[in-house]
N, C-alpha and C positions, 0 to 999 in steps of 0.2 A: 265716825267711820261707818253708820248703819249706812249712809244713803252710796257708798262706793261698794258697800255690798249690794244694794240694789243696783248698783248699775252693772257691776260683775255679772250678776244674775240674769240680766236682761239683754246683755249679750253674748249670754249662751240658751237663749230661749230657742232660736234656730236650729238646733241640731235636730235632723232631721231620722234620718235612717239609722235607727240605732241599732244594737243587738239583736234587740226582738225582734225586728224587721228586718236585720241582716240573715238571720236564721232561717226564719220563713221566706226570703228569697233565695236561698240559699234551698231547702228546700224545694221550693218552686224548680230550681233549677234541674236537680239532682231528677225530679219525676220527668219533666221534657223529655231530660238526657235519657229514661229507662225508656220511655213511649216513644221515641222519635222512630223505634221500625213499625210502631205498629198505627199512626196517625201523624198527619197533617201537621208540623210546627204550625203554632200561631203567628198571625203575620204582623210584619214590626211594628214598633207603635209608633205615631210621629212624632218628632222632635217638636218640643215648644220652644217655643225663642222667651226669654224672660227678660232679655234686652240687659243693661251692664248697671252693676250698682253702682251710684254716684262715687265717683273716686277722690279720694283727698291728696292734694297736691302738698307736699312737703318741701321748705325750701331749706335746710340745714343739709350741707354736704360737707360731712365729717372726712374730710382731707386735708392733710398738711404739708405744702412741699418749702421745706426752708431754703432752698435756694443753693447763697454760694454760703451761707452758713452752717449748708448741709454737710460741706467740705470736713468744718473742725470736729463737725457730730461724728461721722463717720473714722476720725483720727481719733479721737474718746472712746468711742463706741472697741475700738480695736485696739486700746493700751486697755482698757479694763477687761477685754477677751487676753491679752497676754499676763493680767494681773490675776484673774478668775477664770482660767478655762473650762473647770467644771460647769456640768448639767445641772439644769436646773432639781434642788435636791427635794422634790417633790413629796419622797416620803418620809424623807427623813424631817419636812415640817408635818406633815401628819400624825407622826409618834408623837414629837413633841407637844402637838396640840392637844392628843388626846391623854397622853401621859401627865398632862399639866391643867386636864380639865378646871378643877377642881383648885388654881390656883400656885404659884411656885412657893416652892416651901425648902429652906436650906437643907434638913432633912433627908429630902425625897431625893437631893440630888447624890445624896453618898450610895443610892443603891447601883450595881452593876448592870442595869436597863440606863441608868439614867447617866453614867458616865460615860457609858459607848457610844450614845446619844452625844455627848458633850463633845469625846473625841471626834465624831464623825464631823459636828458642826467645827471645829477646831481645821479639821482637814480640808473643809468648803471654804472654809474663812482665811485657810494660810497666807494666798498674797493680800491681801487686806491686812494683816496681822504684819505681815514680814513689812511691808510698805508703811503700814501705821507705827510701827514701834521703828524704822529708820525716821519718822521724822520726829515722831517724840524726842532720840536720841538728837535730831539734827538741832530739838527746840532748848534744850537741855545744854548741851556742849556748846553751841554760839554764844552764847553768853558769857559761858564760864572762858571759852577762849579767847575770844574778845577781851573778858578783862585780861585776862592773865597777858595776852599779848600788851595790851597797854602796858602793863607793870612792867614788863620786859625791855620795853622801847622803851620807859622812863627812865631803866637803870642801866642804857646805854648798847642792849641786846639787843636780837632779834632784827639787826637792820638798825636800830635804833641810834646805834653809833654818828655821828655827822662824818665820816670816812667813807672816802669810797677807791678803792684799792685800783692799780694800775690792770688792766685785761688787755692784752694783744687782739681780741675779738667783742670788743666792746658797744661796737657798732653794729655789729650783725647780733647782738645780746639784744640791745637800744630795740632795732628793727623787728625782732623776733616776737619780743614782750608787747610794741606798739600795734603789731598784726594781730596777734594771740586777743589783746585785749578790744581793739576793732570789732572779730570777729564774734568775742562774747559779749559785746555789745549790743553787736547786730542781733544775736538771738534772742537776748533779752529785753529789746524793743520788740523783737517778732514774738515773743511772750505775753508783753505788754496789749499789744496791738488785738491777740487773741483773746486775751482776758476784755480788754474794753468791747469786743464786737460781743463777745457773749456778753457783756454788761448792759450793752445798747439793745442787742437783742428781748432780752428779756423784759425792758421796760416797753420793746415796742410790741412785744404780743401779749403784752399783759390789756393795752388796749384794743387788741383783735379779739380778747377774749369775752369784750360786750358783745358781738355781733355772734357771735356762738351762743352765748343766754339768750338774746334777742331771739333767735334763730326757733332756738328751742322751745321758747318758751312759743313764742308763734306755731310751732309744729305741733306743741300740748294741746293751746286753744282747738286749731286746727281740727284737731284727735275730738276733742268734746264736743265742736259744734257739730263734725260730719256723722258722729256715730246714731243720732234718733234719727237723721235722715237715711241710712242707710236702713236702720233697723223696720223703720217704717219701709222703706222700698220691698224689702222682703217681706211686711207682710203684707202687703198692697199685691205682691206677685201671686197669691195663693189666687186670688182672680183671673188670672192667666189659666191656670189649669183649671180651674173650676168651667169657666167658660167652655174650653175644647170640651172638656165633659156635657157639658150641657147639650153643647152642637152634637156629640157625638149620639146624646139621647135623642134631640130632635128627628135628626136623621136613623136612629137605629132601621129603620123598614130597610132604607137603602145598604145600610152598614151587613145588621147582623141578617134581614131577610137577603141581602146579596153573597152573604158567605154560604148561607144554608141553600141558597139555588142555585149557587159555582158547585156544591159539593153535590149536588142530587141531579143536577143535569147530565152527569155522567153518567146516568144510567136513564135518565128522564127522554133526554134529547133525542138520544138514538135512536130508543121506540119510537118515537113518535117522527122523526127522520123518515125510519123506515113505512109508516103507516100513510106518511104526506107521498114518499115514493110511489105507494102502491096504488096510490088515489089519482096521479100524474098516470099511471101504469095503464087504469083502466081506460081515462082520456084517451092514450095513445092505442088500445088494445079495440076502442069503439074503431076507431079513425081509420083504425090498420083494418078492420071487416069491412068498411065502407069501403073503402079503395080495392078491396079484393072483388068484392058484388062489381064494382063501376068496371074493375078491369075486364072481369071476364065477359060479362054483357060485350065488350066490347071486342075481344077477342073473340069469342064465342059466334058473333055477326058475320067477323071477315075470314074466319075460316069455315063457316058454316055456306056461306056462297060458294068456297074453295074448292069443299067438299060436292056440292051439286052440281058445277061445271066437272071437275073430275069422274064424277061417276057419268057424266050423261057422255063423255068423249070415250069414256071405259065401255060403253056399251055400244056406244058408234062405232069404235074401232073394232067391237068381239062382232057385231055382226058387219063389217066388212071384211074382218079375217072366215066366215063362216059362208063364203063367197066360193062355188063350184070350183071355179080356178085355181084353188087353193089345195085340192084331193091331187091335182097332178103331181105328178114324183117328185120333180125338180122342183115345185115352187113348197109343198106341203113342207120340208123343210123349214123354210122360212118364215111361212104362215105358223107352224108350231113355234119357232123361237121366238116371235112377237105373240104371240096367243100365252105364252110363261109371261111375259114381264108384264102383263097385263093389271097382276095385280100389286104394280109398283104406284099404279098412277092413283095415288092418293094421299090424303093430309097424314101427317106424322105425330103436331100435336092436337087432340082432339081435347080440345077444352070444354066439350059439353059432359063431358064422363066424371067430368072434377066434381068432389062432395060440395053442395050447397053450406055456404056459412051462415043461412038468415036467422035459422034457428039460435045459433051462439051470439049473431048480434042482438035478436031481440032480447035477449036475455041480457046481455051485457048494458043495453040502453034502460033496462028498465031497473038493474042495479045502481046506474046511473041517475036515476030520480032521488035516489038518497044523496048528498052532499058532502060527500066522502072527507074530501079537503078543509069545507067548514067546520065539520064536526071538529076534524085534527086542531085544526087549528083554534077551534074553542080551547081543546088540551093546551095547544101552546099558553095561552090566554088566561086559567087558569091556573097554570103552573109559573108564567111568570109573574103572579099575585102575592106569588109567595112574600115579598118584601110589605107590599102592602097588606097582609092578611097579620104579618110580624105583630108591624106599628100600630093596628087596631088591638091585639091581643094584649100587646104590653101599654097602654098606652096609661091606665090607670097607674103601674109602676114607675113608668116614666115623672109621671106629677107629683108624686111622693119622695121622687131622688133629687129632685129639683127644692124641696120645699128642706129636704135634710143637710142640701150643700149649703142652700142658705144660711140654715142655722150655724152647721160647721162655721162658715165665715165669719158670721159674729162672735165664735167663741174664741177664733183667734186672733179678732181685734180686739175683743176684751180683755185677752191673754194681755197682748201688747200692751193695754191701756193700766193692767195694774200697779205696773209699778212707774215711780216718779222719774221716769228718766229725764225730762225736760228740766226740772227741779234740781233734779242730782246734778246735770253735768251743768247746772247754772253755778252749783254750790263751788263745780269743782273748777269753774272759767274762775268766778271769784277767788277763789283758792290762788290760782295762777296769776290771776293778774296781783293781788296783795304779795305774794311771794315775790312778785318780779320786781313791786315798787323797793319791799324791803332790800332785795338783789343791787337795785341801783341804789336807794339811799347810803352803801356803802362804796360805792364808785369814788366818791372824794378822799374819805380816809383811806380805801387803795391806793390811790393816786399820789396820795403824803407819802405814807409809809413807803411806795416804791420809789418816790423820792430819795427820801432818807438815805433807801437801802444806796440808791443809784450814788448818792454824794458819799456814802463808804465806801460802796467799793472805790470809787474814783479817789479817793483819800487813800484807799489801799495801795492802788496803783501810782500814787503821787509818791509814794515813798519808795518803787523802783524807781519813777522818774526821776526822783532827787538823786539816786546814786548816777542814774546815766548821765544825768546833769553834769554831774563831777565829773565823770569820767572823760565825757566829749569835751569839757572846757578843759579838765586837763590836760586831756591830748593836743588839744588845740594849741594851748599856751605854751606848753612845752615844746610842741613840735615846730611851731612859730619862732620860742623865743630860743630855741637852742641854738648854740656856735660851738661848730668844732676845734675853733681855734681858743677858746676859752678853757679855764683849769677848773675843778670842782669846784673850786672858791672862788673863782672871779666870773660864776655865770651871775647871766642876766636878769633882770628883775621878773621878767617874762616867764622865761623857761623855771624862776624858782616860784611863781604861784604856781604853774603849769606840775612843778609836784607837788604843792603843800594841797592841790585840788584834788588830784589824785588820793592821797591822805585823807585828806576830809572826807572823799568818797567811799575809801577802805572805812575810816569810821562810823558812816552813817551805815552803810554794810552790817556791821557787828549789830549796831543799835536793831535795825528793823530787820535784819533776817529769822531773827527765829520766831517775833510776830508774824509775817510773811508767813513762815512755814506752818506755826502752831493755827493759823488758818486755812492753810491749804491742808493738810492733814486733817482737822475736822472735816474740812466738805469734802476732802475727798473718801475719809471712811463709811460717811452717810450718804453723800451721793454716789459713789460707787455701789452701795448695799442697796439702795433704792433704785436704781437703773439695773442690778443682776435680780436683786429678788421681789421686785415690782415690774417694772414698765417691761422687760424682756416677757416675764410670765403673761402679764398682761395682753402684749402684743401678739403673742402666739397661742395663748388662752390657758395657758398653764395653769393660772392662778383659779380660770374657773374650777379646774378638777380639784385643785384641793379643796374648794369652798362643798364641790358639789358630791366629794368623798363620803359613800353610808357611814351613819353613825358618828360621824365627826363630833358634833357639840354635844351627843348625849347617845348614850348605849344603848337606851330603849329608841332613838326617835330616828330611822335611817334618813332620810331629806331633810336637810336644813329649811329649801324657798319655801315647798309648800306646807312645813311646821309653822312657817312666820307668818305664811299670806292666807292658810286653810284652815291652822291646825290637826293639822292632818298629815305628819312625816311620812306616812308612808304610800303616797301619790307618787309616780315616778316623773317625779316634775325636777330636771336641774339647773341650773342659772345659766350651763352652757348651751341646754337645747333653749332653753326661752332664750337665749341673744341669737343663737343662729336663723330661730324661728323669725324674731323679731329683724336681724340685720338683711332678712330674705324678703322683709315686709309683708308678712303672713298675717292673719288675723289675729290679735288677744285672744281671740277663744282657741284657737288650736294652739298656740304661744303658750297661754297657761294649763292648758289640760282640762277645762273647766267641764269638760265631759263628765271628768270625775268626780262634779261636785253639783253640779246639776242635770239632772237627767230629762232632760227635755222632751227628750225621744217619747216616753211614756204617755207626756201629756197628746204628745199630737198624733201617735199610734192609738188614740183616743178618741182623738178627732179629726183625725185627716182623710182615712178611712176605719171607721171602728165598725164593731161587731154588728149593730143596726143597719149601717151601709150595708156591710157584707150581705145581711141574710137576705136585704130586697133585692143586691144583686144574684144571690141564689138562685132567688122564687120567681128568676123569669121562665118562662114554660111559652113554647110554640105549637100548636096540636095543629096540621095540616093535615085530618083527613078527610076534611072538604076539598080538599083539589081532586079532582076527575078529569084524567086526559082522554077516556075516548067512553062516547057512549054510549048507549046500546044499541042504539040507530048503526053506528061505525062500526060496531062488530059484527050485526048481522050482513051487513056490507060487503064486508071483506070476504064473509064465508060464502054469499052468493055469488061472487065473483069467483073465488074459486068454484064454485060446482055449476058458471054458465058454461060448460061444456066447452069451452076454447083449447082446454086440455086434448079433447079428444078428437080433434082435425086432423087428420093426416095431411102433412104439412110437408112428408118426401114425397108424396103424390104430387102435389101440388109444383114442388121444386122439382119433379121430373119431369112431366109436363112442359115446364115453363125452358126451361134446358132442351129441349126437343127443338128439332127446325120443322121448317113449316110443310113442306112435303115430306115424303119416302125415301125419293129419290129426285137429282137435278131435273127439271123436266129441259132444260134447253139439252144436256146431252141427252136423255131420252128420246126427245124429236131429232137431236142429230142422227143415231144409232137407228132411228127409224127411216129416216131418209138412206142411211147407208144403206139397208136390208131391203131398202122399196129400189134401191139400185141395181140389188141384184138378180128381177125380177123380171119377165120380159116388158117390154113395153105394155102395155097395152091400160086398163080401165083399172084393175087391182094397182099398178104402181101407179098411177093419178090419184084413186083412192085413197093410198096411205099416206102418200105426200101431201097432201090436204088434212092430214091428221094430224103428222107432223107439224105443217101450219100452226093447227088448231089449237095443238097440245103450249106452241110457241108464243101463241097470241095470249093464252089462261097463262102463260108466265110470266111475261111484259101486265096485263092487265089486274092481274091477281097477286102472282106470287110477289111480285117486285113491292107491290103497295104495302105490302105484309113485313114483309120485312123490311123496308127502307122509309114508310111515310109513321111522321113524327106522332099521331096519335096510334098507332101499333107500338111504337117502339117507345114510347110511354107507357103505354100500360101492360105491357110485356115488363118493363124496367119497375116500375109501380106493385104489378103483383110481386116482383120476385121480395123487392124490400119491404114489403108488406107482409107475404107471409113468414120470412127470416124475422121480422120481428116479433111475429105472434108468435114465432118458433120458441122463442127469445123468455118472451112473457110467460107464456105459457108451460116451460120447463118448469116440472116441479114446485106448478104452483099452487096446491092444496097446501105443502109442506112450507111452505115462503109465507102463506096467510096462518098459520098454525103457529110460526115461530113468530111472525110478529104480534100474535093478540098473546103468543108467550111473553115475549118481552114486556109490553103495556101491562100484563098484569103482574110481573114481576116489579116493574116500576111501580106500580100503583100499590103491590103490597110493600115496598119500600117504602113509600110515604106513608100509606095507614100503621103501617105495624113498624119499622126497624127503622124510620125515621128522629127516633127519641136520643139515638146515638149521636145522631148527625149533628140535630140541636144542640146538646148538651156539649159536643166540642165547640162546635160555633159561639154558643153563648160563654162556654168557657172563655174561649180568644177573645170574643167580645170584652166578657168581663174583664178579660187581663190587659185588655187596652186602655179601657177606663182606671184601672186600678196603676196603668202603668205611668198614667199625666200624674198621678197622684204624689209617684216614686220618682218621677224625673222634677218635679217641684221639692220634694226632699231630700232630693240628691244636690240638686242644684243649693239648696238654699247652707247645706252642708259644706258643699265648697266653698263656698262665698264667703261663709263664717270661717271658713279656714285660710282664706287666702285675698280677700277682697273688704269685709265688713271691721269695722276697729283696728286698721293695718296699724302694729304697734312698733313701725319705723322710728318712731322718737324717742322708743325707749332704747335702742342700737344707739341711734345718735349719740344720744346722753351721755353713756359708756364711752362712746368712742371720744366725743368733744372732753369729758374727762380725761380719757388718758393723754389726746393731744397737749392738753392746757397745761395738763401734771407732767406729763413725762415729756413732750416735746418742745414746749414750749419752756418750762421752768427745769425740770430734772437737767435735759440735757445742758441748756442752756449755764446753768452752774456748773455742771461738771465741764465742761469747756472753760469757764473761767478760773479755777483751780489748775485747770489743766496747764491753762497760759501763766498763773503767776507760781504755779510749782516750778516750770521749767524757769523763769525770772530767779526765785530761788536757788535752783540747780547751779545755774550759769552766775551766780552773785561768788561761791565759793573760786572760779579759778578768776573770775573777777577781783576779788581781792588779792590774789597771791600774783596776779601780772601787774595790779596796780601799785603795790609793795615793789616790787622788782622795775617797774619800770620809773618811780618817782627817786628812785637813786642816782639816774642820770640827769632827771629836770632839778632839785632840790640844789642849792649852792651849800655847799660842803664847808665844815669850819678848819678839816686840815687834809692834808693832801700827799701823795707819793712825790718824795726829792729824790732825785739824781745825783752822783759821785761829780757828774761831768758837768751838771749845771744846768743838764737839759731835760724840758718834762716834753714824754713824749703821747698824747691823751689820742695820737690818730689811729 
């Protein structure tokens, strides 16, 4: 028996997640659930695929459908429901069992525990009892009546007389008694015929019953060869997760340096967002001063000619209004109201008055000699090193977790290697097969013996057939050779065997009915008690609960299985969960509990990840306070650009200006308004005068003003300056305070990484670690299931049970109690059998006197 306990042992080596480890994830869990408002859950771990342990195909399919034999089971099955309707008495064999520990003793049974006992069994057992003592009395009195009837017919009674008395209804007597006995005829072939099918039956599943051992014993082998391969598949998988582990060290830079620079980017990025902004800012803030210089040079050109045409016509026109002509009454009027609008004729926007920007642009280009952008983006450069700064830091730890999975790995193919599994299940195929030879060596003496039994019963059933024998030849004979026209004494030689057969058959009757009966009463008080308080309980599992009742076989030892298979009662192991387990095709190791008897868990919370793993995954440590996003070139950068004066342009100057038209006033109504007023004047050299000014004024507005306002380089750089200075406007809002809060931020970032970065790490490396630590747990989890549900599937030990009960109960129980069943009612049907074959062999039998008549006439119709 040692090496079945090594193999016990070695397929509960898998268990993986035990207590200890349920605990502490179980913790684990509990700390998430308190932290989840104040940090980042860890992100999932991935799934490994461990791919499917070899499965064993089992080919025993414990089913039995009898067919049309089902028919007479199911007619059994429901006269022993109307003979025993009581429940199964469950407890009441529990008292008895426990009450009779210790052996039955005549004694024990006078105490008042033990007779209420007796009555209750007495009250379970009534129709059993009421049915078995009728046929005790049926086995008893056929005999004794039998003789006694003989004796009676010897001394001329009982029928025995050779007379048979005149009946006006003689013939419908004849007719009545030949139906009657027909019809009990017919039942007791259809008795007959039931007894023989459960007789044939039984010797034909007795040879169905090799292919059930065959079956089994195949599904045992089966069970022994696939279990080191299985066992081996699991632990070949701890390579699976060892692997992702490894990968997942290779890569830590990308892993854990990608988590810790998703987590610090959010405060990383935007600085330096904002500092790449600022660096674009100045680009755009050079380009917008450039285009303001280019505009105004250019504006400043065409309205500066504007301006010198205007004034030299302003002074042509003040000294031709300043013309003698003009002092006379009538005209000095007019000369005054063109002398007022005099100082209309001039430019409106004068762009030479606007503040000079060269100042703020050399300043800004020469901020621009530093590399504002590059710098930033060094920060960028730097900061996304973070992964790679990781995997240099850890890179020593990494080689040491590598060098400890290995060892791990060999400790648990040494685990595997200690004990003799290959040996043991060799022992236990040899077992099997030597069992299976001994199994068939007796297939022949089965074979006889069910012979035997088969030529008894048929011997049994030969002796109703003898009675039916007589009975149908007597009917035959008689009803053949009878004539109505003949007297009791002058029947025919026919119709008088047709009763002496009859007779003959009444006596074979007496001889074997109460043999007949005192058989069918044994099988049927043992087959009826074996089909109620076996195969029903069995069938519905009854019988396991009392097997698997605490305390049953001993006071001290509550479990029976695991006292016999542990020593150890008190496992809560019971014969009904191991068949459910097993009829589920569960593993042996969850089937028997073996949790409870070896604790595996320990060894590989030892080494799957044990305390040594643990503490290198501890002692990883990431110190970034070498990243530098901006540097001191970038800061003074930013602050000279705030202080190149771009702040201080008066930039609503600028946009008043630009919003201005180009003269005062229209000049073409001007020269019109002038022409009118030179209208009103008399002819002469002043009104030729001003009309020629009017011209003049008309000509500088075709010439001048039109180009100004309508030709594409004016109206470019007129369109140029205004979005030009809107954007400086733009930029330049509150920008000492925009460069202040950005070297805030970058140095808030930057003390994030030197100093409060150690947080950040330490969740990250946490997740990290719980990832790595999680391949560990999903390879223990898995390899627990497996062993529960996939590894030693102890399907054939269900089988085994169930092919017994078919073979016992389905096969043989029933099968007998159907045959009883048929030669009981044979029985039954023999008693009015005799009493119609008596009464009707009075009519066939020729009579030795007869009824005379006064008149001469016998009247027999």
């Amino acid at each position: 028996m040692l090496w079945t306990r090594w193999l016990v042992l070695l397929l509960c080596w898998g268990a993986t997640s035990g207590e200890q480890q349920a605990d502490e994830r179980d913790g684990a869990q509990a700390e998430v659930r308190a932290e989840s408002r104040r940090q980042r859950s860890p992100p999932p771990v991935e799934p490994l695929d461990f791919g499917f342990v070899p499965a064993a195909v089992y080919g025993t399919h414990a089913y039995y459908e009898p067919g049309a034999v089902g028919i007479l089971f199911h007619m059994v099955h429901a006269f022993l429901y109307v003979v025993q309707p009581n429940s199964f008495p469950k407890d009441l064999i529990v008292k008895v069992i426990q009450q009779n520990m210790g052996g039955i003793k005549i004694e024990e049974w006078r105490k008042p525990e033990n007779i209420v006992l007796l009555l209750q069994w007495i009250y379970y057992e009534a129709g059993f009892l009421i049915c078995g003592t009728i046929g005790i009395v049926f086995v008893v009195l056929t005999p004794i009546i039998g003789t006694c009837f003989c004796v009676c017919r010897c001394c001329e009674n009982c029928g025995g007389e050779m007379h048979q008395r005149q009946r006006k209804n003689a013939d419908c007597q004849r007719g009545f008694y030949t139906a009657s006995l027909i019809a009990t005829s017919i039942f007791i072939i259809l008795g007959v015929l039931i007894a023989y099918a459960a007789n044939h039956n039984i010797s034909t599943q007795i040879k169905s019953t090799r292919r059930f051992i065959n079956t089994n014993m195949r599904d045992l082998k089966t069970f022994a060869n696939n279990t080191p391969a299985q066992i081996e598949y699991l632990t070949a998988q701890y390579t699976t997760a060892k692997n992702k582990v490894l990968s997942d060290l290779d890569n830590i830079g990308p892993l854990l340096g990608g988590r810790i620079h998703s987590q610090l980017e959010k405060e990383v990025v935007p600085s330096l967002d904002t500092a790449l902004r600022m660096a674009g800012a100045m680009r755009e803030t050079k380009e917008a001063l450039e285009n303001v210089n280019s505009s105004l040079e250019v504006l400043q050109e065409g309205t500066g000619k504007l301006q010198a045409s205007l004034s030299g016509e302003r002074a042509s026109l003040s000294n031709t209004l300043s013309d003698p002509a003009c002092t006379n009454g009538a005209v000095s009027h007019t000369c005054n109201t063109i002398r007022s609008t005099l100082s209309q004729l001039g430019i409106n926007a004068d762009f030479s008055r606007l503040p000079d920007v060269s100042p703020a642009l050399a300043n800004v280009n020469t901020v621009l000699k530093t590399d504002l952008s590059n710098i930033v983006q060094k920060g960028y450069s730097s900061f996304n090193d973070t992964p790679k700064l990781v995997k240099e830091q850890t890179k020593n730890i990494v080689s040491g977790v590598k060098g400890m999975l290995d060892k791990i790995g060999t400790e648990i193919s040494s685990f595997s290697k200690m004990f003799p599994v290959e040996s043991s299940l060799a022992n236990f195929t040899i077992f099997l097969n030597q069992g299976q030879k001994n199994i068939e060596s007796f297939y022949p003496q089965v074979d006889q013996m069910d012979f035997y039994r088969w030529i008894g019963c048929v011997a049994v059933l030969c002796m109703v057939v003898l009675v039916l024998a007589f009975n149908i030849l007597g009917l035959l004979c008689g009803t053949c050779g009878y004539d109505k026209q003949a007297t009791p004494t002058t029947r025919g030689c026919l119709s008088n065997t047709g009763g002496n057969l009859l007779m003959a058959g009444v006596g074979f009757s007496f001889i074997f009915a109460w043999v007949l009966m005192g058989i069918v009463t044994t099988l049927f008080v043992v087959g009826g008690n074996v089909e109620k308080l076996m195969c029903e309980p069995l069938a519905n599992r009854q019988l396991f609960k009392i097997i698997d009742t605490p305390f049953l076989v001993h006071p001290a030892k509550k479990n029976f299985l695991p006292g016999m298979l542990f020593q150890n009662p008190n496992i809560d192991l019971t014969l009904g969960s191991m068949y459910r387990d097993c009829y589920e095709n569960n593993g042996l190791y969850h089937a028997l509990q073996l949790e409870t008897m070896f604790n595996i868990n320990s060894f590989l919370n030892r080494t799957v990840y044990n305390k040594d793993l643990a503490k290198v995954f501890e002692s990883v440590q990431v110190d970034l306070q070498d990243i530098s996003l901006l540097e001191q070139d970038g800061r003074d950068s930013l602050i000279n650009f705030a202080n190149s004066g771009v702040g201080q342009i008066d930039y609503e100057t600028y946009l008043a200006e630009v919003n201005k038209g180009v003269t005062l006033v229209d000049l073409l109504s001007f020269s019109t308004d002038l022409e009118a007023q030179a209208d009103q004047l008399p002819r002469g050299a002043l009104e030729n005068a001003l009309k020629g000014h009017a011209s003049s004024i008309r000509q500088i507005h075709r010439d001048q003003v039109v180009p100004l306002e309508q030709a594409m380089k004016y109206v470019r750089a007129r369109s140029t300056l205004s979005q030009s200075i809107k954007q400086l406007q733009r930029t330049s809002s509150e920008l000492p305070v925009k460069v202040t809060n950005i070297l805030s931020a970058i140095d808030a970032a930057e003390y994030l990484i030197t100093h409060n970065a150690s947080h950040v790490v330490k969740q990250e490396t946490k997740g990290y670690i719980q990832s790595l630590v999680g391949y560990f747990k999903q390879y223990t989890d898995w390899v627990k299931s497996s062993l529960t549900a996939e590894v030693a599937q102890c399907k054939p030990i269900s089988n085994i049970v169930d092919s017994m009960e078919i073979v016992a109960c389905s096969f043989i129980v029933d099968s007998v109690n159907t045959f009883w069943f048929g030669l009981g009612g044979c029985c039954v049907f023999l008693i009015p059998s005799i009493i119609f074959s008596i009464k009707l062999a009075k009519y066939y039998r020729r009579m030795d006197t007869e009824d005379v008549f006064e008149d001469g006439q016998e009247n027999w119709n």
